[in-house]
N, C-alpha and C positions, 0 to 999 in steps of 0.2 A: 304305715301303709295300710289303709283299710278302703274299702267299698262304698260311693258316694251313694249319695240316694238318686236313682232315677228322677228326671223331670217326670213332675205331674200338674202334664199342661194337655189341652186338646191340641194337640198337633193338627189334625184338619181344620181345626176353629183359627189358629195360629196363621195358617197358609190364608185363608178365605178372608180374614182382617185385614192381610198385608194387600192382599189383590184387593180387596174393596178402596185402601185406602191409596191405591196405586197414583199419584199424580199424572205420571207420561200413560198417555192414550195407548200410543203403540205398547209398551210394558204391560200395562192393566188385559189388554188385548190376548196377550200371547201368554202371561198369568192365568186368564180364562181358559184356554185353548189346552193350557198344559196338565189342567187340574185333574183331571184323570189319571194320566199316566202318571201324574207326582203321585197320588192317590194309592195309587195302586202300587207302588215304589214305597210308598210308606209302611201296608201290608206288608209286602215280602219284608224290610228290613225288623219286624216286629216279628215275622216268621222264624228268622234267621240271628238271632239275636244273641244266641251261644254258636254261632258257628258263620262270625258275620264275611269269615273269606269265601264263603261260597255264595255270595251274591256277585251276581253280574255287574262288570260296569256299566253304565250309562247308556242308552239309545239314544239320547239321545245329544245330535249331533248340530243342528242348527247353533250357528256364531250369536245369535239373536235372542234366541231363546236360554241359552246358556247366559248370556248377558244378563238377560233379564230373572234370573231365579237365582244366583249369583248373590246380584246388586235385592234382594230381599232378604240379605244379610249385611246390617250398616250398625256401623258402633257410633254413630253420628248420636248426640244426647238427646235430640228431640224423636228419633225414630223410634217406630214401632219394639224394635226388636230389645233396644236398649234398656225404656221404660218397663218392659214387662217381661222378655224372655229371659235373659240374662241375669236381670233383678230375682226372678224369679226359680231360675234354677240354684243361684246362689245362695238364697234365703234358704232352701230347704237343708243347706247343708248345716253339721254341728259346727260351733267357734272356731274348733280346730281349722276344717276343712274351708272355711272362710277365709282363715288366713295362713295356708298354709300348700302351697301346689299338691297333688294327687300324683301326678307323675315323678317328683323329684323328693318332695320334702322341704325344700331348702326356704323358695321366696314364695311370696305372694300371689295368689292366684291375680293375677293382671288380665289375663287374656282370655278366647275362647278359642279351643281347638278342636278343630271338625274331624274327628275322629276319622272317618271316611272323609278324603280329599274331597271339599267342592270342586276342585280344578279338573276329577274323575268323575263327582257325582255330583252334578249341579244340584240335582234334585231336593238331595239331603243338605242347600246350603242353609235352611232356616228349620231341618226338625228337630227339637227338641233334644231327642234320644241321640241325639248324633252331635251337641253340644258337650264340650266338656268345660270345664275353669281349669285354666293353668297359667301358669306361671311363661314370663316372654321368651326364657331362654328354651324350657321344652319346647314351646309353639315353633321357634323358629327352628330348631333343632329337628324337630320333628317333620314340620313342615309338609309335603305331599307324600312322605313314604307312609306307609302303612302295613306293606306287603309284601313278602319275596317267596318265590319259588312257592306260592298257594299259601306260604304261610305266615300268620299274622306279625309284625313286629312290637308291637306295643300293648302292652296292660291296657284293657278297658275298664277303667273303674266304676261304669254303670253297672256291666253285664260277666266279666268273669269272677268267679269266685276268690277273692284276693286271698289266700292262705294267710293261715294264723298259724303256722311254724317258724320257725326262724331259718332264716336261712343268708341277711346279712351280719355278716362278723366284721368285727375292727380289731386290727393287731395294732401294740404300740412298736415305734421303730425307734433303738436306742444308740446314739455315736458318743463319741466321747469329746465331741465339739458344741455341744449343746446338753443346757440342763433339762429342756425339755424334749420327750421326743416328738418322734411325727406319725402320721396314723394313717395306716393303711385300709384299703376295705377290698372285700371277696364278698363272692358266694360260696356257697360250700350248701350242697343238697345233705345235707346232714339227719332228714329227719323222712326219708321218705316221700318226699312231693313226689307226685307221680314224673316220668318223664317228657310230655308235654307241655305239663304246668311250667315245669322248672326251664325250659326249651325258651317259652315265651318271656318269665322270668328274664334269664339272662339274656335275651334279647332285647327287651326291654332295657337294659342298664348297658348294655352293650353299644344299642344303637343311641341313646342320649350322653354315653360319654359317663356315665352319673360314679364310675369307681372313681375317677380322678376329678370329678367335680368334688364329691363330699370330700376328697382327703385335704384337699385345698378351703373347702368351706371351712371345716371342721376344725381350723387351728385356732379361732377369735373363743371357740366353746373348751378347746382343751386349755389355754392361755388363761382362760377366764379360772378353769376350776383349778389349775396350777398353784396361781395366785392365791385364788383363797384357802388353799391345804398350807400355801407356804406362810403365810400372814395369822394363819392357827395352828403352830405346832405345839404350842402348849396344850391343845387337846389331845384325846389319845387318838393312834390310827385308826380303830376300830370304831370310831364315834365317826369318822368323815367317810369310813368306810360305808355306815349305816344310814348316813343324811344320802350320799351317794345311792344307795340303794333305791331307798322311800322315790327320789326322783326319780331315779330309773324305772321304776313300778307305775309311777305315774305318767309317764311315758307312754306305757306302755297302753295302758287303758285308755288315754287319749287317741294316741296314733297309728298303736298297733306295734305288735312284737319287731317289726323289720324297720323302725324310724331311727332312722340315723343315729339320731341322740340318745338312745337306748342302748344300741352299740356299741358306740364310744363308751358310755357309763358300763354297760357290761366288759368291755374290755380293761379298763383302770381297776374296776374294783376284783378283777383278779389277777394285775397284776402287781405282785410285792415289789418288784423294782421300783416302780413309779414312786409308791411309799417311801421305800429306801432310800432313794436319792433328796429326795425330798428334807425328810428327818435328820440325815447327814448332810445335809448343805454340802453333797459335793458335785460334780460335774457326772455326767452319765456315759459311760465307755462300754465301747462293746462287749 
């Protein structure tokens, strides 16, 4: 989990493209009309940018004109938006972050998520800064919440600070019905995040479901490295221990200390049971 790179696009260049290139007369029309107050909606949200639950929702209130700034976000292949903003916020990202969601970890960034609801802030439906990539199941997961009780729900990965402590942990879970076990995830503030950070944090993971997504993801990666410890036991532990390692480290600088798969690996390689069962070819009991 690490910090995307902000779009660096002209956002007022961006808006004034789409309205130049407006087909419907009446749309171009009320595109013209709106450009100030989008304008100046784009100010504040650039004002407000570490503390974006203190901007106001929307003035505006016209069915029409919502319509019409809305529909100046289209994932359509030959539109503006596709060709150049999308394309564009993506390119700036590292490999990783390419293919790999911001909010979750798990799939593909597929989708864009308007960070502040267009269905709240028409305004913000085509700026930049208010674009994210993620993946379908955040989007839809996510979907119009963004906010409760003044306070924010979701990690912004443009604009907050993503901590490089750790603070996802994976435990293995051992029965005596299965040789491999299953794996749990938590938070655990373990290192001092401030109490806001970690607020939003586990709101973040809380409101996407994402403890019981990865534990479920997470079995094709523990299955995978099962397999291959059980298919080299003629090496020593301590040799799979230390391939185990090297990835995990590389994990780490990739995606950052809190990526899932970093976890899991930190969790295996300190636990001796895993080894154990393993090495004795026996069944794993509580």
């Amino acid at each position: 989990m690490k910090n995307l790179l902000p779009p660096q696009l002209d956002s007022f260049e961006v808006y004034m493209q789409i309205k130049d290139n407006a087909r419907d007369p009446d749309k171009k029309k009320r595109l013209i009309d709106l450009e100030n107050k989008v304008f100046s909606r784009y100010e504040v949200y650039q004002s407000k940018v570490n503390n974006l639950e203190s901007i106001s929702e929307s003035d505006i209130t016209d069915e029409d004109d919502i319509k019409a700034l809305e529909s100046c976000y289209t994932r359509n292949k030959d539109g503006y938006l596709e060709g150049e903003v999308v394309a564009t916020i993506i390119a700036l990202q590292s490999p990783q972050h390419k293919n790999s969601c911001p909010y979750c970890g798990m799939d593909k960034p597929r989708t864009i998520d308007h960070y502040l609801p267009k269905s709240i802030f028409p305004e913000f439906s085509i700026y930049p800064p208010n674009l994210i990539p993620c993946c379908g199941y955040c989007n839809s997961k996510k979907s119009k919440k963004w906010l409760k009780n003044g306070q924010r729900l979701f990690l912004n990965f443009y604009y907050d600070q993503i901590v490089t402590t750790k603070f996802l942990y994976a435990s293995l879970i051992f029965n005596q019905n299965t040789t491999e076990p299953r794996v749990e995830f938590e938070l655990r503030n373990s290192a001092n995040i401030s109490q806001n950070q970690f607020r939003l944090i586990s709101s973040h993971y809380e409101e996407l479901n994402l403890l019981n997504e990865l534990s479920e993801y997470v079995e094709e990666e523990l299955s995978n490295i099962y397999d291959e410890i059980s298919y080299n036991t003629h090496l020593p532990e301590n040799q799979h221990i230390e391939s185990l390692r090297m990835k995990k480290d590389s994990f780490v600088r990739k995606y950052g200390v809190n990526y899932w798969k970093a976890s899991l690996y930190d969790a295996i390689i300190d636990c001796s049971e895993f080894f154990e069962r393993i090495y004795k070819h026996q069944p794993i009991s509580q």
